[in-house]
C-alpha positions in Angstrom: 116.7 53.4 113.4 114.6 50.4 114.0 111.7 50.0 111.5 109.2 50.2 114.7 110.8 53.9 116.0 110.1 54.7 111.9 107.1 53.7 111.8 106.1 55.5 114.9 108.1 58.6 113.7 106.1 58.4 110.3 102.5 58.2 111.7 103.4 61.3 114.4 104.4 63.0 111.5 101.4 61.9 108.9 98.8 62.0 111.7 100.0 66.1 112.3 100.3 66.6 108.8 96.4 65.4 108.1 95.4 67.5 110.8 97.4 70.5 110.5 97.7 71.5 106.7 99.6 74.4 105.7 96.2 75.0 103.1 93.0 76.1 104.3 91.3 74.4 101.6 92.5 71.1 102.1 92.0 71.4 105.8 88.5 69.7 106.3 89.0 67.2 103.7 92.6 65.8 105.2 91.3 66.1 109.0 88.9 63.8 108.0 91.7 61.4 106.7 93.6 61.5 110.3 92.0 58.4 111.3 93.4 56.3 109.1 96.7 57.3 110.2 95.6 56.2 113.6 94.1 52.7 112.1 97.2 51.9 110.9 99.2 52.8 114.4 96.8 50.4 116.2 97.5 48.0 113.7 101.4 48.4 115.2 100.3 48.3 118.5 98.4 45.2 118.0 101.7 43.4 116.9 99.9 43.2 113.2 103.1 43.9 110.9 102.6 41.0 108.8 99.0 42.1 108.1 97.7 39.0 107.5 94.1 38.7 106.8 91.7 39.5 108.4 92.5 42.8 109.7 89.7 44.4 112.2 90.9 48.1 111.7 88.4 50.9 113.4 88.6 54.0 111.3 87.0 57.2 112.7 84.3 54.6 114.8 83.7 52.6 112.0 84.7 49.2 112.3 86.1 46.8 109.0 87.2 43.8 108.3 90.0 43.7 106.0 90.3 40.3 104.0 
């Protein structure tokens, strides 16, 4: 498999697991933690698999810059 279909195939999986816990109790705390999973997909999309610094990641509407 190529590392991009992985990678892909991982953030599906993580982004469903964060919002869709199999424990109540963790359920507010990991949804909150979904948009990191998607920070890191538009990482991907924006070709930025070498992360070199500086990263401009928006997590949840709040902007950073990674250095």
């Amino acid at each position: 498999m190529p590392e991009q279909a992985w990678l892909e195939t991982f953030l599906d999986a993580r982004s469903d697991t964060l919002r869709h816990p199999h424990d109540a109790a963790t359920h507010t705390v990991w949804a909150d933690s979904a948009g990191r999973a998607a920070a890191l997909r538009d990482l991907m999309e924006a070709d930025e698999h070498q992360l070199d610094p500086p990263l401009h990641v928006d997590v949840s509407g709040d902007e950073h810059e990674l250095r």
